[in-house]
mmCIF file as Biopython writes it, N, C-alpha, C and O atoms, coordinates in Angstrom:
data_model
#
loop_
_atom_site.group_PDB
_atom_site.id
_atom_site.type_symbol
_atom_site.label_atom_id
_atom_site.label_alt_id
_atom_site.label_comp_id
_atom_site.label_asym_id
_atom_site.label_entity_id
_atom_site.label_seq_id
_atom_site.pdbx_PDB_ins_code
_atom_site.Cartn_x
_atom_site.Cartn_y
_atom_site.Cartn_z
_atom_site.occupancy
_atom_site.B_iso_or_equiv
_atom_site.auth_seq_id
_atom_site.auth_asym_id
_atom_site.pdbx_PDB_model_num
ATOM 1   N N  . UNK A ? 1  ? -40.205 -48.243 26.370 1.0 0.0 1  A 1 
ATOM 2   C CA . UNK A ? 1  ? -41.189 -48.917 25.537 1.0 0.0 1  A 1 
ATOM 3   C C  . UNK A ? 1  ? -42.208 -47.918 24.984 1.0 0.0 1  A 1 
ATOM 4   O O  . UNK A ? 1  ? -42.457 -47.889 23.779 1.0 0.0 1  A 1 
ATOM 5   N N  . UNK A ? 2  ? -42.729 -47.191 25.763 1.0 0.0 2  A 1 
ATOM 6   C CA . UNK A ? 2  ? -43.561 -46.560 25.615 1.0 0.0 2  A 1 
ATOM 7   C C  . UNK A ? 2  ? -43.203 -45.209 24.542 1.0 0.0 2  A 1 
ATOM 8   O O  . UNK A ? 2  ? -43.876 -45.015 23.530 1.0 0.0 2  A 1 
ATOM 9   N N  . UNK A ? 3  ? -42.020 -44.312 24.949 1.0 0.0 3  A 1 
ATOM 10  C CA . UNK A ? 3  ? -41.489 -43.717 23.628 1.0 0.0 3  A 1 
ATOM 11  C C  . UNK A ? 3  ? -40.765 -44.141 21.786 1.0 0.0 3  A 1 
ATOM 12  O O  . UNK A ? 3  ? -40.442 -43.540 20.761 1.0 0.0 3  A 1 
ATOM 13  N N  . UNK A ? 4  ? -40.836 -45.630 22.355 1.0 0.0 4  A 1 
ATOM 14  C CA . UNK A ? 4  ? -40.951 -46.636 21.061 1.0 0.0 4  A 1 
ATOM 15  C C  . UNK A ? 4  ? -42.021 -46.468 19.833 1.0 0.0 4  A 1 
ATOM 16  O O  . UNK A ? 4  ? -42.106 -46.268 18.621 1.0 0.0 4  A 1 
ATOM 17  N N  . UNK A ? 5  ? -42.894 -46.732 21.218 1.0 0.0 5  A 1 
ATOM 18  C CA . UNK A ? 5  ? -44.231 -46.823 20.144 1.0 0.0 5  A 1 
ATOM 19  C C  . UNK A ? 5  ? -44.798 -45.554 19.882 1.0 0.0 5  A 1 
ATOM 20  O O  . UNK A ? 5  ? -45.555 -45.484 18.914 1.0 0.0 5  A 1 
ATOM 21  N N  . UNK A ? 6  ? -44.571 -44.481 20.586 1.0 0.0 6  A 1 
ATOM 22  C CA . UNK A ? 6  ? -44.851 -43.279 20.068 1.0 0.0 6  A 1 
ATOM 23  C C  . UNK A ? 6  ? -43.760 -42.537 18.804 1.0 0.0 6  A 1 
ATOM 24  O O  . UNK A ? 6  ? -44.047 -41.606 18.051 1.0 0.0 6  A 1 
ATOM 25  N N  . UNK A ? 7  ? -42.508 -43.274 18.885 1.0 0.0 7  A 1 
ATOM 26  C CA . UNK A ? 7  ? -41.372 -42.494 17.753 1.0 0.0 7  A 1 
ATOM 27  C C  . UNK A ? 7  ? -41.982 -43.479 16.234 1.0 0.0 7  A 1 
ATOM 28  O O  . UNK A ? 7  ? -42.069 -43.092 15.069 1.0 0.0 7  A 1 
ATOM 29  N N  . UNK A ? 8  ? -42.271 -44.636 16.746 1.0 0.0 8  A 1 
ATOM 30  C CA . UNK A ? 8  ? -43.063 -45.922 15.487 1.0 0.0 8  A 1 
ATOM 31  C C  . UNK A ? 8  ? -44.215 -44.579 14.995 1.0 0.0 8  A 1 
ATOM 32  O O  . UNK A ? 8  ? -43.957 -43.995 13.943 1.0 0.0 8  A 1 
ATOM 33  N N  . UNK A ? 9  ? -45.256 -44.222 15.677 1.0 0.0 9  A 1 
ATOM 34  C CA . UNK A ? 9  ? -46.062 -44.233 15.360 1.0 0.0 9  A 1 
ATOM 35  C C  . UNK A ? 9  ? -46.128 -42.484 14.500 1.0 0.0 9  A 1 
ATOM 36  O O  . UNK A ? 9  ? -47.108 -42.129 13.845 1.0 0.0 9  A 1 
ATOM 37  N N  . UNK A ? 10 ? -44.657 -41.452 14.743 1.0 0.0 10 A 1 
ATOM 38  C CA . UNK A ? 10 ? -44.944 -40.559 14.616 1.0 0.0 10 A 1 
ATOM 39  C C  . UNK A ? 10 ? -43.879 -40.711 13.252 1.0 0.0 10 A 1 
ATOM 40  O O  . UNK A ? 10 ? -43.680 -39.688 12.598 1.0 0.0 10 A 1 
ATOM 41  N N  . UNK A ? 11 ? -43.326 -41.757 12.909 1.0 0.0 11 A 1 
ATOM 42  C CA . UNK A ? 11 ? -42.777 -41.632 12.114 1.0 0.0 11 A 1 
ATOM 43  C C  . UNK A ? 11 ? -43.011 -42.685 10.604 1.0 0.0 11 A 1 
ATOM 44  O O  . UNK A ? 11 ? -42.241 -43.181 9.781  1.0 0.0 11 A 1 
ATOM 45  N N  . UNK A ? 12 ? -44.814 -42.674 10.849 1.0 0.0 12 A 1 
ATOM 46  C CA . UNK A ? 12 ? -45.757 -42.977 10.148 1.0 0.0 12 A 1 
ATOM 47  C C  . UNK A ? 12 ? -45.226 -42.484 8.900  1.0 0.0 12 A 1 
ATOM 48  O O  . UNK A ? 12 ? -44.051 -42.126 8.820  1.0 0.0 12 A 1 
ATOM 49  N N  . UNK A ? 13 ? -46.278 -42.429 7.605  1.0 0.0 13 A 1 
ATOM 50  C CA . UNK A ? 13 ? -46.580 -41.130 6.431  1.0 0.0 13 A 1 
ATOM 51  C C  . UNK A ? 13 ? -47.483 -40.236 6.763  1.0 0.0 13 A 1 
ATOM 52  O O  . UNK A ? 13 ? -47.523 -39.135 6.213  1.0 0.0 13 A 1 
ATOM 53  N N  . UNK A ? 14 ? -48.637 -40.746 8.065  1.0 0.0 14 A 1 
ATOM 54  C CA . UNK A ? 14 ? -49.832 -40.600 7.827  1.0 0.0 14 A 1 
ATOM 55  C C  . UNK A ? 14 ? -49.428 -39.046 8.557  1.0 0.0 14 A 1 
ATOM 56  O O  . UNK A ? 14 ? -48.481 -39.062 9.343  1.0 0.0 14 A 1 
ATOM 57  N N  . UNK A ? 15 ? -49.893 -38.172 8.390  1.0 0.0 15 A 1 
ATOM 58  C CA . UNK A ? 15 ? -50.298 -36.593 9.282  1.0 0.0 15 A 1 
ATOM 59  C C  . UNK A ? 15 ? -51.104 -37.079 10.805 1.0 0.0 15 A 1 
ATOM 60  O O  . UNK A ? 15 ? -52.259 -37.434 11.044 1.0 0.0 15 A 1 
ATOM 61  N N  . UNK A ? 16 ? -50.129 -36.935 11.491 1.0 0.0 16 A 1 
ATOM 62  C CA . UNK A ? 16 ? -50.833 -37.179 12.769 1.0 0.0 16 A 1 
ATOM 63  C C  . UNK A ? 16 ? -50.811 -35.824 13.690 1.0 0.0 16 A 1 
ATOM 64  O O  . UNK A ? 16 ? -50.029 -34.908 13.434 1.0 0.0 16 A 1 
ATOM 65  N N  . UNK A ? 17 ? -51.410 -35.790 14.398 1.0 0.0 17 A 1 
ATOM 66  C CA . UNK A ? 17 ? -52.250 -34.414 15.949 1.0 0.0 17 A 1 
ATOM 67  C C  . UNK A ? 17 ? -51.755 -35.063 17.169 1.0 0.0 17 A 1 
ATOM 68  O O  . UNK A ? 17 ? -51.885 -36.237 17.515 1.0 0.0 17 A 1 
ATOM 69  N N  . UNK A ? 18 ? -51.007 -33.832 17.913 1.0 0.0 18 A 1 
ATOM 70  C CA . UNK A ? 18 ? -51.133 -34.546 19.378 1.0 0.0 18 A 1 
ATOM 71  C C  . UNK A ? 18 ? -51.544 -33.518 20.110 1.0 0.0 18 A 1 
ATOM 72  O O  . UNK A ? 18 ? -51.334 -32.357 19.758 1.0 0.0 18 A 1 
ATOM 73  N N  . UNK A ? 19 ? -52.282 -33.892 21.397 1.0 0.0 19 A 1 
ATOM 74  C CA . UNK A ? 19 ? -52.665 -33.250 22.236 1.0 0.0 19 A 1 
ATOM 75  C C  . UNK A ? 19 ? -52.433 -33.629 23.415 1.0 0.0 19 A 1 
ATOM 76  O O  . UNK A ? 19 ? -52.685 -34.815 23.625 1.0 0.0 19 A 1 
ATOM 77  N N  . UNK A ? 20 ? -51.929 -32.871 24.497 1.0 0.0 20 A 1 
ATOM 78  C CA . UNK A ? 20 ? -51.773 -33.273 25.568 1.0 0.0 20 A 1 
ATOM 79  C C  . UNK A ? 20 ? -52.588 -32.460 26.940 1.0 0.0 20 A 1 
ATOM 80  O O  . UNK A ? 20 ? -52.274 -31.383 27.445 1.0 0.0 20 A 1 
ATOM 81  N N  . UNK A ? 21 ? -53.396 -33.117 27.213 1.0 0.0 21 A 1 
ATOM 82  C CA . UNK A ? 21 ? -54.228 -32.429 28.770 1.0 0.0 21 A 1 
ATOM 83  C C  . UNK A ? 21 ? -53.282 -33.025 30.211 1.0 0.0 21 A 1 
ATOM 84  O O  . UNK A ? 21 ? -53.041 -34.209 30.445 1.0 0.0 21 A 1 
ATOM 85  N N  . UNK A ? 22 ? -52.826 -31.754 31.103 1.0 0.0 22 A 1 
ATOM 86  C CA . UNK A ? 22 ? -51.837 -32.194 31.673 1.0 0.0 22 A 1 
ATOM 87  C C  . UNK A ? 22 ? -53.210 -32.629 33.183 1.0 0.0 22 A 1 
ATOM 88  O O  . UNK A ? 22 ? -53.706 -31.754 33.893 1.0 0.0 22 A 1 
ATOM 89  N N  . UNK A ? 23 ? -53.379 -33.434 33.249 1.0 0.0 23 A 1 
ATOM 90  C CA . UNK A ? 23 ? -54.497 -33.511 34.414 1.0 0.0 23 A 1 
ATOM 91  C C  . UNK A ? 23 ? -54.341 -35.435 35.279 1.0 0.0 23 A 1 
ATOM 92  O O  . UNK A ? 23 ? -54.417 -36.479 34.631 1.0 0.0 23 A 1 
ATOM 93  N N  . UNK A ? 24 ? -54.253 -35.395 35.903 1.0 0.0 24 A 1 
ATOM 94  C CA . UNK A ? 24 ? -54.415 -36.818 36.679 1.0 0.0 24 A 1 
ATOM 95  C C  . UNK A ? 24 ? -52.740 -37.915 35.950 1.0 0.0 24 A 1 
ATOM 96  O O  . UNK A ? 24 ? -52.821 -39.075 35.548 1.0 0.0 24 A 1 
ATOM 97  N N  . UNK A ? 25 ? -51.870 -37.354 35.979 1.0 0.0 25 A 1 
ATOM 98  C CA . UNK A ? 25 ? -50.442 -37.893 35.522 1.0 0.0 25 A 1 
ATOM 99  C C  . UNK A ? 25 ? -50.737 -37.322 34.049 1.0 0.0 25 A 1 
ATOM 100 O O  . UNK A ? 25 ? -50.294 -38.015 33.133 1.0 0.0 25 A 1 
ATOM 101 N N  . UNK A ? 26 ? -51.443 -36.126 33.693 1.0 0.0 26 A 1 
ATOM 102 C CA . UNK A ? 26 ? -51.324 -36.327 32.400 1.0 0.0 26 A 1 
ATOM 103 C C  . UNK A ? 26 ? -51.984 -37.297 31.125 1.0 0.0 26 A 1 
ATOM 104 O O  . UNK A ? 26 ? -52.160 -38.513 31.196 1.0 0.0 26 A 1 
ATOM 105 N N  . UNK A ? 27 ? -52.282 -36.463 30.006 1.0 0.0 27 A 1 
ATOM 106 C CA . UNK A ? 27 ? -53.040 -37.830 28.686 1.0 0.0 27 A 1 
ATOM 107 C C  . UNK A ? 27 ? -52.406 -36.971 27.627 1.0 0.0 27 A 1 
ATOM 108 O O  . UNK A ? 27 ? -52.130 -35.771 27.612 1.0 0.0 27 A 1 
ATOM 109 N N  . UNK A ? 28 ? -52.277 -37.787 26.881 1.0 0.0 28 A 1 
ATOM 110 C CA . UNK A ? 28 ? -51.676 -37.648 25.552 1.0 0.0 28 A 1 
ATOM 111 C C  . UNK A ? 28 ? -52.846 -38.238 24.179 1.0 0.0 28 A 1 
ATOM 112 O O  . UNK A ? 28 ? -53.613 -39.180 23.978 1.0 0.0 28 A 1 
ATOM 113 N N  . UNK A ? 29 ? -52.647 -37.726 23.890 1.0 0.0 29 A 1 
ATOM 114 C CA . UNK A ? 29 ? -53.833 -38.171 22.587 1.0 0.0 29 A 1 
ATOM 115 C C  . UNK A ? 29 ? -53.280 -37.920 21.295 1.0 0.0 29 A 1 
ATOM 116 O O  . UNK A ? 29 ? -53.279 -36.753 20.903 1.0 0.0 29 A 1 
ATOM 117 N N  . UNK A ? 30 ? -52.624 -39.171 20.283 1.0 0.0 30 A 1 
ATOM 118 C CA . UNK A ? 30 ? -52.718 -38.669 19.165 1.0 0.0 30 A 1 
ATOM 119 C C  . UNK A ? 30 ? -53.099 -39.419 18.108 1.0 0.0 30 A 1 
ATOM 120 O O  . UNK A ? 30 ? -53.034 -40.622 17.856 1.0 0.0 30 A 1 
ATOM 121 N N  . UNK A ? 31 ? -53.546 -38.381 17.489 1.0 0.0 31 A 1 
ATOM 122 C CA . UNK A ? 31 ? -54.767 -38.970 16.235 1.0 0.0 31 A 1 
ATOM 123 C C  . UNK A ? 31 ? -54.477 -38.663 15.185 1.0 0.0 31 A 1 
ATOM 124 O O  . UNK A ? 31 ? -53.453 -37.986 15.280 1.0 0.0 31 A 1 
ATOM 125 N N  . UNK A ? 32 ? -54.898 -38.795 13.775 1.0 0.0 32 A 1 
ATOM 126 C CA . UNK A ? 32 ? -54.658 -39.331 12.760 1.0 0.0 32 A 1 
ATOM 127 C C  . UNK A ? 32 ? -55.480 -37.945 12.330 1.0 0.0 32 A 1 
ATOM 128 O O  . UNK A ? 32 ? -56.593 -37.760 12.822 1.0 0.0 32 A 1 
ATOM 129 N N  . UNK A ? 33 ? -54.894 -36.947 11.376 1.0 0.0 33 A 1 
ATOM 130 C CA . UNK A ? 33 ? -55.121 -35.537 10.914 1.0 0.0 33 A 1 
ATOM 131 C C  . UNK A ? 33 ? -56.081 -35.654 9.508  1.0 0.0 33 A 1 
ATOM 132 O O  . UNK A ? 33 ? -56.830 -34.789 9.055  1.0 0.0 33 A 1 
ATOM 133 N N  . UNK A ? 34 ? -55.795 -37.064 8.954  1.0 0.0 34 A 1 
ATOM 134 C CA . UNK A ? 34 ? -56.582 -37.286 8.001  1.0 0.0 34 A 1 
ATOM 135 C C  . UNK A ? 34 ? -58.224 -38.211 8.166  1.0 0.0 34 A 1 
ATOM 136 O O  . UNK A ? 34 ? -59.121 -38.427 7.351  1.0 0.0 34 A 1 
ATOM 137 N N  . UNK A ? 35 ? -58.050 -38.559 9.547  1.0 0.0 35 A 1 
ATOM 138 C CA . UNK A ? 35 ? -59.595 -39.468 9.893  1.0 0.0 35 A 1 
ATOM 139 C C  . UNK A ? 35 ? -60.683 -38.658 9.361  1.0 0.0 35 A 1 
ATOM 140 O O  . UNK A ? 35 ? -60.599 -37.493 8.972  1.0 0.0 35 A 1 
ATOM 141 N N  . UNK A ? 36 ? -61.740 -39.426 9.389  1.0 0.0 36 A 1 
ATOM 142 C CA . UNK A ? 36 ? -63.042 -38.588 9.039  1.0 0.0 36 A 1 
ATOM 143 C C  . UNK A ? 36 ? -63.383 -38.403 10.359 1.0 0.0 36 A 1 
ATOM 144 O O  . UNK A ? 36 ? -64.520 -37.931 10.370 1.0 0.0 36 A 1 
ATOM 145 N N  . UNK A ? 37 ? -62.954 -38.543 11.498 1.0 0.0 37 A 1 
ATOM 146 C CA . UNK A ? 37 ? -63.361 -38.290 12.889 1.0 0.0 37 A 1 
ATOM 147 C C  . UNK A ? 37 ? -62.470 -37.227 13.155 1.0 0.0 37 A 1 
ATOM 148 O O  . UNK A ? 37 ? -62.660 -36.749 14.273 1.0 0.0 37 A 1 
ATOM 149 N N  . UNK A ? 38 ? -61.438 -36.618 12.421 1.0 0.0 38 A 1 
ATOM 150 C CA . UNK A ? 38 ? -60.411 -35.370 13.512 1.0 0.0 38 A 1 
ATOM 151 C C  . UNK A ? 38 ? -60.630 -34.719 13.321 1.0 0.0 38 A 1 
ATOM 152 O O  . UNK A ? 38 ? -59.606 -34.038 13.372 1.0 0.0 38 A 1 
ATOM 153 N N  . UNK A ? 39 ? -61.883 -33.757 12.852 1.0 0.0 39 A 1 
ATOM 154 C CA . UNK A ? 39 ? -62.495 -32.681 13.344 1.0 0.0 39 A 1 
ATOM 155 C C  . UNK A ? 39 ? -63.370 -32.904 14.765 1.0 0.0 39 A 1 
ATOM 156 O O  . UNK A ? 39 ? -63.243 -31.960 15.544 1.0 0.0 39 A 1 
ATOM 157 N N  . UNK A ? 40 ? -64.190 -33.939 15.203 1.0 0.0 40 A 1 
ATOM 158 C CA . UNK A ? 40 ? -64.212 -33.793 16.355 1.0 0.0 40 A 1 
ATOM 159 C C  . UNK A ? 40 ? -63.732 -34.104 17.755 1.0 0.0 40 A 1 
ATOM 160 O O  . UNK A ? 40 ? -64.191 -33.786 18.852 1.0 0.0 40 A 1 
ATOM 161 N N  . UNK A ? 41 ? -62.543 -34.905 17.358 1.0 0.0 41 A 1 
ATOM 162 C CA . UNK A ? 41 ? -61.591 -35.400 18.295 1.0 0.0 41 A 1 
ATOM 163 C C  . UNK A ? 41 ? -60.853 -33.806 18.925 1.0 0.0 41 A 1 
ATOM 164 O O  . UNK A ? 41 ? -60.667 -33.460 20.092 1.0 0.0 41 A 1 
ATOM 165 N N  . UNK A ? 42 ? -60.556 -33.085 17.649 1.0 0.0 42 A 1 
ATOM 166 C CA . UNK A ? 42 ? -59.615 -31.490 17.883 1.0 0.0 42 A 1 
ATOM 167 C C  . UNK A ? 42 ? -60.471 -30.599 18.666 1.0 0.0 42 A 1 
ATOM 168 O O  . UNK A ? 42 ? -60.125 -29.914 19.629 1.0 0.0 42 A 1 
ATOM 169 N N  . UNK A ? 43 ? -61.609 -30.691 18.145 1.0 0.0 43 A 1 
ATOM 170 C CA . UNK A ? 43 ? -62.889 -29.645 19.141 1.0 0.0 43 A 1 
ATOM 171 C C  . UNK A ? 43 ? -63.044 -30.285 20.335 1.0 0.0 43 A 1 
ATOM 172 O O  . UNK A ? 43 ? -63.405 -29.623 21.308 1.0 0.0 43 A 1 
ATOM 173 N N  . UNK A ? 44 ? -62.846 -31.402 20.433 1.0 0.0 44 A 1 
ATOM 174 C CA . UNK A ? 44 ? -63.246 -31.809 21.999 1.0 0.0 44 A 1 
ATOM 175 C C  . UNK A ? 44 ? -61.813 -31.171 23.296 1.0 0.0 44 A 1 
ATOM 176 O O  . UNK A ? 44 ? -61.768 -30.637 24.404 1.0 0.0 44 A 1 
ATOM 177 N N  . UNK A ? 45 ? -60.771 -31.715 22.145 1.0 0.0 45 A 1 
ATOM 178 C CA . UNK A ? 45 ? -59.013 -31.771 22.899 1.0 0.0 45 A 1 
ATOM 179 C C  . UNK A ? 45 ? -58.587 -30.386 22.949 1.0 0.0 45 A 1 
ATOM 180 O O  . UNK A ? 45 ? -57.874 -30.124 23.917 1.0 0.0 45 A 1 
ATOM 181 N N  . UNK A ? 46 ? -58.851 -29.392 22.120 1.0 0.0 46 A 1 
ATOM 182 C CA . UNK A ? 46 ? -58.632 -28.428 21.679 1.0 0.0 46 A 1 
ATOM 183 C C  . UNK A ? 46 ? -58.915 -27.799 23.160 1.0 0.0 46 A 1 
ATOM 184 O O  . UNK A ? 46 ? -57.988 -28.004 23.944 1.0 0.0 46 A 1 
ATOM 185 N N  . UNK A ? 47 ? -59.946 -27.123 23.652 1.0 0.0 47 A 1 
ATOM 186 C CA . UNK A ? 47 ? -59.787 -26.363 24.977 1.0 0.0 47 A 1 
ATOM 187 C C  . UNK A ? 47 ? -59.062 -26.862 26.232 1.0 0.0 47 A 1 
ATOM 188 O O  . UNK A ? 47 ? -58.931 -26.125 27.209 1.0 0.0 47 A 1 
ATOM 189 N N  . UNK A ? 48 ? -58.540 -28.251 26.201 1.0 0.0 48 A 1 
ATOM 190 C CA . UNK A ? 48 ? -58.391 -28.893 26.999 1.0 0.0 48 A 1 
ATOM 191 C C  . UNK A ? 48 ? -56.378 -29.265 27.221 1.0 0.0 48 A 1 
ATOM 192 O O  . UNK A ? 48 ? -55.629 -29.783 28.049 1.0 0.0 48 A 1 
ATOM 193 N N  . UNK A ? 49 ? -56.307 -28.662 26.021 1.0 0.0 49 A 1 
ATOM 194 C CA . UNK A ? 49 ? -54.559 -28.800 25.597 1.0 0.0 49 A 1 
ATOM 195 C C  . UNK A ? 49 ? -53.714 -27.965 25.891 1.0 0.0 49 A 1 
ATOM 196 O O  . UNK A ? 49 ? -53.725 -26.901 25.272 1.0 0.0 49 A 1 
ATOM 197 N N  . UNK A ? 50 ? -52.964 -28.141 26.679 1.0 0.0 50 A 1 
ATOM 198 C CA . UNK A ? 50 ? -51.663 -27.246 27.719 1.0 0.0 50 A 1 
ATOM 199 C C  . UNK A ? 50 ? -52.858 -26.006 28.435 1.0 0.0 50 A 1 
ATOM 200 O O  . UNK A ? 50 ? -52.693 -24.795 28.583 1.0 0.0 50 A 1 
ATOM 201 N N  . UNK A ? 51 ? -54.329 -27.066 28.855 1.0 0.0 51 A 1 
ATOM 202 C CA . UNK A ? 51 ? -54.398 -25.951 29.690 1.0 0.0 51 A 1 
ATOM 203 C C  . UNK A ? 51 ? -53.607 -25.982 31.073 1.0 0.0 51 A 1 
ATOM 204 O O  . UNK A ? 51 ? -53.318 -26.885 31.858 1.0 0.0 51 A 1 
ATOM 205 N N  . UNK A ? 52 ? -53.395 -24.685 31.035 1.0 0.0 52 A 1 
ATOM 206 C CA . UNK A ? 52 ? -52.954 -23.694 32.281 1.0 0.0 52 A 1 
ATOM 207 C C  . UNK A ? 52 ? -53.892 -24.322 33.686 1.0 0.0 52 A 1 
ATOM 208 O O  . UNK A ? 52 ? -53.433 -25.000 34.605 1.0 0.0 52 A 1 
ATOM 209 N N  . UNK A ? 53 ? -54.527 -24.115 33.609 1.0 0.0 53 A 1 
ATOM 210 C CA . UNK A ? 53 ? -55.668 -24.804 35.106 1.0 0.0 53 A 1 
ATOM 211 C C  . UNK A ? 53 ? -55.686 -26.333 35.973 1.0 0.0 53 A 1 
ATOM 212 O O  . UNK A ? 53 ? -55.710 -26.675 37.155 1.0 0.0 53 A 1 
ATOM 213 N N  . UNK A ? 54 ? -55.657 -27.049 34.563 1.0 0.0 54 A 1 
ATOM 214 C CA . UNK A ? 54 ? -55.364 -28.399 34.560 1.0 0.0 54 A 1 
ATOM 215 C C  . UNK A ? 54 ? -53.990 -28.487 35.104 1.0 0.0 54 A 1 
ATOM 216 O O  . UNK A ? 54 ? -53.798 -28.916 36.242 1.0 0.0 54 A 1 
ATOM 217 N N  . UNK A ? 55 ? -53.177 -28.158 34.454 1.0 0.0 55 A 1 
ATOM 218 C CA . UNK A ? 55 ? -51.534 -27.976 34.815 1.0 0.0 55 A 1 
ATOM 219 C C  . UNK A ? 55 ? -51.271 -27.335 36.652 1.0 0.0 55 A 1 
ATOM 220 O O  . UNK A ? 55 ? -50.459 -27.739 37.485 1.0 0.0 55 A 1 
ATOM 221 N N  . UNK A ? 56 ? -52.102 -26.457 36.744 1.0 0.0 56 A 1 
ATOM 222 C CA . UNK A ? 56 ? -51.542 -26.072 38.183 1.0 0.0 56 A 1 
ATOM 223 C C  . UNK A ? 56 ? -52.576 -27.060 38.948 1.0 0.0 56 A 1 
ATOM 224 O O  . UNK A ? 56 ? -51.827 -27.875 39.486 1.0 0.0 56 A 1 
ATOM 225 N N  . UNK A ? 57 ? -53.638 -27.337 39.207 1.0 0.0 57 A 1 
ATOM 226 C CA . UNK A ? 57 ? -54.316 -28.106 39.744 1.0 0.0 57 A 1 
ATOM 227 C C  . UNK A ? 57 ? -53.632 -29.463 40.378 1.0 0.0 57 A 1 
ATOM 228 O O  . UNK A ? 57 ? -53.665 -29.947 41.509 1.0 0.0 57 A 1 
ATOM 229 N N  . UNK A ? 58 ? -52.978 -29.873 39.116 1.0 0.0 58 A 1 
ATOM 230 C CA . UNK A ? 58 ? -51.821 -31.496 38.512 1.0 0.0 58 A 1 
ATOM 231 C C  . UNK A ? 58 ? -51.020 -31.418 39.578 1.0 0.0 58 A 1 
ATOM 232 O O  . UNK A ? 58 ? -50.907 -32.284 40.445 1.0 0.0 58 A 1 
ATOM 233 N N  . UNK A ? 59 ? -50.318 -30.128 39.513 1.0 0.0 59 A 1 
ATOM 234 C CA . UNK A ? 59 ? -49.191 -29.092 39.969 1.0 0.0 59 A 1 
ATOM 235 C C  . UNK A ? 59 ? -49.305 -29.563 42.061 1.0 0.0 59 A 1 
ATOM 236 O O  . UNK A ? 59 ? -48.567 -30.219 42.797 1.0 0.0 59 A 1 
ATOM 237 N N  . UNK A ? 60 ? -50.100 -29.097 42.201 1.0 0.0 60 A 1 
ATOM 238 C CA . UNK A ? 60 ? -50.771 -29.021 43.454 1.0 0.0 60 A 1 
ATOM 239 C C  . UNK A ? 60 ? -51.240 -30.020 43.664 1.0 0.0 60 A 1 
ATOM 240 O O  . UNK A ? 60 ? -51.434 -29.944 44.877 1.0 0.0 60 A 1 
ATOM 241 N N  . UNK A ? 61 ? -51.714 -31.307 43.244 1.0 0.0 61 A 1 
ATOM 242 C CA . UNK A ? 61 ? -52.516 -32.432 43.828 1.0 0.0 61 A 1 
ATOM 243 C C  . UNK A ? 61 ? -51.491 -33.289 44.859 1.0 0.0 61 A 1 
ATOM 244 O O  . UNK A ? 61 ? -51.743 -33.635 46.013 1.0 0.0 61 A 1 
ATOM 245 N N  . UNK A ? 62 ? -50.041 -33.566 43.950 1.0 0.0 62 A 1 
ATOM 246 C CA . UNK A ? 62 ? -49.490 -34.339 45.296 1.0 0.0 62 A 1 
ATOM 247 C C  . UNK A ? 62 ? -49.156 -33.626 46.467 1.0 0.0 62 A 1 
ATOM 248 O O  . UNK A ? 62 ? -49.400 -34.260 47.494 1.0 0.0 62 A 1 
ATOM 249 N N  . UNK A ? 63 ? -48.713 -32.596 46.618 1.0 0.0 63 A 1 
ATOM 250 C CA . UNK A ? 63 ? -48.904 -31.659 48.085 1.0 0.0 63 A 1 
ATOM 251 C C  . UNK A ? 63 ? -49.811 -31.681 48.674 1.0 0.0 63 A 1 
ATOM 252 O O  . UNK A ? 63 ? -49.770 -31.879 49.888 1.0 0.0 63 A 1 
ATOM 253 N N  . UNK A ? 64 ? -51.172 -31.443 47.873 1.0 0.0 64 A 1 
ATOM 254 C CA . UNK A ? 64 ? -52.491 -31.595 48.743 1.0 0.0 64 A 1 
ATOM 255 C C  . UNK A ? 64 ? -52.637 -33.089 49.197 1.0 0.0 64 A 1 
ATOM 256 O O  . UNK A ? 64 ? -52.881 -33.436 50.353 1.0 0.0 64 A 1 
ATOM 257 N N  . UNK A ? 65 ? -52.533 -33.558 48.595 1.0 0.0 65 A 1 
ATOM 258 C CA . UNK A ? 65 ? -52.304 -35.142 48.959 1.0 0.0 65 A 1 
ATOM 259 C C  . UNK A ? 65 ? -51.502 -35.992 49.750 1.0 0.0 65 A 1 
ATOM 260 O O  . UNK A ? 65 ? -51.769 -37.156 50.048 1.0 0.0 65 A 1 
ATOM 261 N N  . UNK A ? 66 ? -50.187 -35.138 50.175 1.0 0.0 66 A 1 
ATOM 262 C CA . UNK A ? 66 ? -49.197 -35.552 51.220 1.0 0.0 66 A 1 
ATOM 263 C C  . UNK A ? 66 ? -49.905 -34.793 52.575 1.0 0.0 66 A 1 
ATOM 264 O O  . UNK A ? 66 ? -50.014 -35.237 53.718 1.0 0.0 66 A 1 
ATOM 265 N N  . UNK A ? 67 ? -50.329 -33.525 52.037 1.0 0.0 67 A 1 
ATOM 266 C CA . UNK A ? 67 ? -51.362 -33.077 53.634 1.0 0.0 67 A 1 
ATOM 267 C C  . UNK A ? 67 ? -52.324 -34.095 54.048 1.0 0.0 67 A 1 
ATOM 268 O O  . UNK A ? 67 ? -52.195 -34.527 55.194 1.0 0.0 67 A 1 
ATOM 269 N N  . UNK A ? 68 ? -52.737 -34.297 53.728 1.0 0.0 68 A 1 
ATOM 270 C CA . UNK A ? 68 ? -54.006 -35.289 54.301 1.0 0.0 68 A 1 
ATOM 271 C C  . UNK A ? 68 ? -53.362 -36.377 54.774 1.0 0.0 68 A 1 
ATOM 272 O O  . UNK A ? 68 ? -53.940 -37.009 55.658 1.0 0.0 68 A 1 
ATOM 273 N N  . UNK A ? 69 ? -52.183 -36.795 54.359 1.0 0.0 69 A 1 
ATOM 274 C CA . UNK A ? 69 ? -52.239 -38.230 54.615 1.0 0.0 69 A 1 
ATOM 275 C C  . UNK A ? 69 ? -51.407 -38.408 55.617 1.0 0.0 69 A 1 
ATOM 276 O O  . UNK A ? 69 ? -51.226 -39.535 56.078 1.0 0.0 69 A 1 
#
């Protein structure tokens, strides 16, 4: 379902952005390249997209999380 509405939505006209922050299962964000808002949607997502830190952190949470429990 869910790759439905993302193949619907990417196969718009409109110029769309995706960003993905890999952190807490992961977020996906995509936005519309022509909004009057996606210049600050990109500056916010922008440091935050395939980071490296986020990703190993992600990486490591269910291990740390099977320790404790």
């Amino acid at each position: 379902m869910k790759d439905k509405i993302l193949d619907d939505k990417l196969a718009t006209k409109r110029p769309l952005a995706f960003a993905y922050i890999p952190a807490v299962f992961g977020l996906g964000i995509l936005f519309d390249v022509q909004a009057a808002w996606n210049a600050n949607v990109a500056a916010m997502v922008a440091p935050l997209h395939d980071n490296r830190l986020f990703a190993a952190i992600e990486h490591n949470r269910p291990r740390n999380y099977l320790k404790v429990i």
